[in-house]
C-alpha positions in Angstrom: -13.9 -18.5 39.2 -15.5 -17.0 35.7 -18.9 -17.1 37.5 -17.4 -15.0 40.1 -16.3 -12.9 37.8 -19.4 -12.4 36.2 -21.4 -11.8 39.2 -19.6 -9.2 40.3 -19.4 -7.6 37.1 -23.3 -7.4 36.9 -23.0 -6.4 40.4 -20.5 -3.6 39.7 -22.8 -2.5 36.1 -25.9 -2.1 38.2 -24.4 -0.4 41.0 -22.8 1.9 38.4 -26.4 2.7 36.7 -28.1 3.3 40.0 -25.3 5.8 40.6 -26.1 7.6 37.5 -29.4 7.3 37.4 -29.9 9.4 40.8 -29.5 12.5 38.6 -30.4 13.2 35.5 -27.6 14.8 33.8 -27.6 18.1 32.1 -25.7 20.5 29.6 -23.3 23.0 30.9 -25.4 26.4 32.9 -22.2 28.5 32.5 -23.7 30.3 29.4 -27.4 30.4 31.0 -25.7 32.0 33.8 -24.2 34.4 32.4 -27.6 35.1 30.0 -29.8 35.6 32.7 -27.6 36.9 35.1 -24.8 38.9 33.0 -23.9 41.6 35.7 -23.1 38.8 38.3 -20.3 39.4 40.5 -19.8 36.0 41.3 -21.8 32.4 41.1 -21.3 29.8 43.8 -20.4 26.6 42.8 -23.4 24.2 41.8 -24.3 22.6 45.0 -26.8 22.2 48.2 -29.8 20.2 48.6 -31.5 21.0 46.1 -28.7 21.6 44.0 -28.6 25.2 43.0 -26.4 28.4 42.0 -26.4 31.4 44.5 -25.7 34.2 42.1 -24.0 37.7 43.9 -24.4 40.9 43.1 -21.0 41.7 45.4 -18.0 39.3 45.3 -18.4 37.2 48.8 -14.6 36.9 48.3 -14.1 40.6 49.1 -17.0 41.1 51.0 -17.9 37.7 53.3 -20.9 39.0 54.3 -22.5 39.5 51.3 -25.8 37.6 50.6 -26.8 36.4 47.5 -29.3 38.5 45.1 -31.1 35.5 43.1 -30.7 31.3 42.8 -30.4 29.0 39.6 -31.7 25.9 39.2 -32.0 23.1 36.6 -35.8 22.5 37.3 -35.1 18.6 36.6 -32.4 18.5 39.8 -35.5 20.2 42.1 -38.7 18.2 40.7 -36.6 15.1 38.8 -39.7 12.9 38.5 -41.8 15.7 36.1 -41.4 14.7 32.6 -42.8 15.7 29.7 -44.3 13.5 26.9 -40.9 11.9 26.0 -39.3 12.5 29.1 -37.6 15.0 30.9 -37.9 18.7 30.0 -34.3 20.6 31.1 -35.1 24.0 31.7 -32.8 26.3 33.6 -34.5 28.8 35.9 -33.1 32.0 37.4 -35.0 33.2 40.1 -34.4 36.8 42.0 -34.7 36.4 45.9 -38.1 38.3 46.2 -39.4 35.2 44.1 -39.6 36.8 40.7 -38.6 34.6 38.0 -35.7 36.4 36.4 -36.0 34.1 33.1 -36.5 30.6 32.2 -34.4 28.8 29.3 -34.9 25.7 27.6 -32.2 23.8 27.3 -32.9 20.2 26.2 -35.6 18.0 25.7 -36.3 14.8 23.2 -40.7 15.5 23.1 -40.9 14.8 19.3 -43.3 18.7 19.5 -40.4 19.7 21.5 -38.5 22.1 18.4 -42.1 23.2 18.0 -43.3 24.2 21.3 -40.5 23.8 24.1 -37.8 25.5 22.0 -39.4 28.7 20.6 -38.1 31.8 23.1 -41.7 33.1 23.5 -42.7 30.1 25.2 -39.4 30.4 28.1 -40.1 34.5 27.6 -43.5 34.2 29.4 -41.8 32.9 32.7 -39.6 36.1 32.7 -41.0 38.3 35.7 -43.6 35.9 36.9 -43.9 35.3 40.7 -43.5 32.3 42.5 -47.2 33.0 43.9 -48.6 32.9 40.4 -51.1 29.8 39.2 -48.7 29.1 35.9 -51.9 27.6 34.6 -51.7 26.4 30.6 -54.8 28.6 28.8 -54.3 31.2 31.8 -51.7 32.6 32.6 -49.1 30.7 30.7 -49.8 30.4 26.9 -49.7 27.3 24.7 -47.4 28.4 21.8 -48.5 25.0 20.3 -51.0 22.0 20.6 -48.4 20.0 22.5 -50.1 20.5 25.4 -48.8 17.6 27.5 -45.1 18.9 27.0 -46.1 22.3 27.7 -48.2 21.5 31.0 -45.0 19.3 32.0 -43.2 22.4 31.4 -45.2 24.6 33.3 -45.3 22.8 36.1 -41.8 21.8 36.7 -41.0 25.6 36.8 -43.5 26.1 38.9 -43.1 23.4 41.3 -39.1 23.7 41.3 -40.0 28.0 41.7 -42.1 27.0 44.2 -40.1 24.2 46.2 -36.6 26.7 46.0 -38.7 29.5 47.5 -39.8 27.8 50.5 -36.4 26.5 51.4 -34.3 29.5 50.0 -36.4 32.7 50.6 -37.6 35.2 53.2 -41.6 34.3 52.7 -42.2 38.1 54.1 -40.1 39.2 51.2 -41.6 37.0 48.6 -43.8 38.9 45.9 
């Protein structure tokens, strides 16, 4: 009976792990909503494949046909597998629905260069009005603030891989900038 017991308490502890570990959790986006997106009329709930926010610039309550004016997105829920030199790089995208990167915040990350590199504003600030059809190359068009350069290349491209991968399922490409 105890080695019952203890099988299907291993069972139910790696069941329970592979449940969690399908998404990488995050920190709360209700202030990085309202941040990058402070004249919002309303924000959907976070959801959708990939998960997102649909941020409106009329209530869809009073109005039902009113479409959204920009997505958010936690770029590790869109690209999960891009990490950084430690591991995963949480940064919260806003993203108008012409493809214009509205802003970019970094949230969390545990790179040792992180508080150096990933956390300074000027390094998220470049992102801000950038289009989805932009190379986001390190040394080009997106600066290094620091030498970390694998953490800031991780960076890079998970916003603009997850830009990129929301655009194609989310936007008008005739409307993209």
């Amino acid at each position: 009976m105890k080695r019952i017991v203890s099988v299907w308490i291993l069972v139910s502890t790696l069941g329970l792990v592979t449940l969690v570990a399908q998404r990488i959790t995050t920190n709360s986006a209700e202030p990085h909503l309202k941040q990058l997106f402070p004249n919002a009329a309303a924000i959907s709930p976070h959801g959708g494949t990939p998960l997102h926010y649909k941020v409106y610039g009329v209530d869809p309550k009073s109005n039902p046909t009113a479409q959204p004016i920009a997505l958010a997105f936690w770029t590790t829920d869109v690209v999960p597998k891009e990490v950084g030199y430690h591991g995963p790089i949480h940064l919260f995208v806003g993203m108008d629905m012409t493809g214009i990167i509205v802003g970019v915040i970094s949230d969390f990350n545990s790179d040792p260069y992180g508080y150096f590199s990933l956390d300074p504003p000027p390094f998220a600030a470049q992102f801000k009005g950038k289009s989805v059809r932009a190379t986001f190359r390190v040394g080009e068009d997106v600066h290094a603030v620091s030498r970390a350069t694998i953490s800031i290349s991780s960076a890079t491209r998970a916003v603009r891989d997850s830009s990129r991968a929301m655009a194609k399922q989310f936007l008008n490409p005739a409307l993209v900038k």
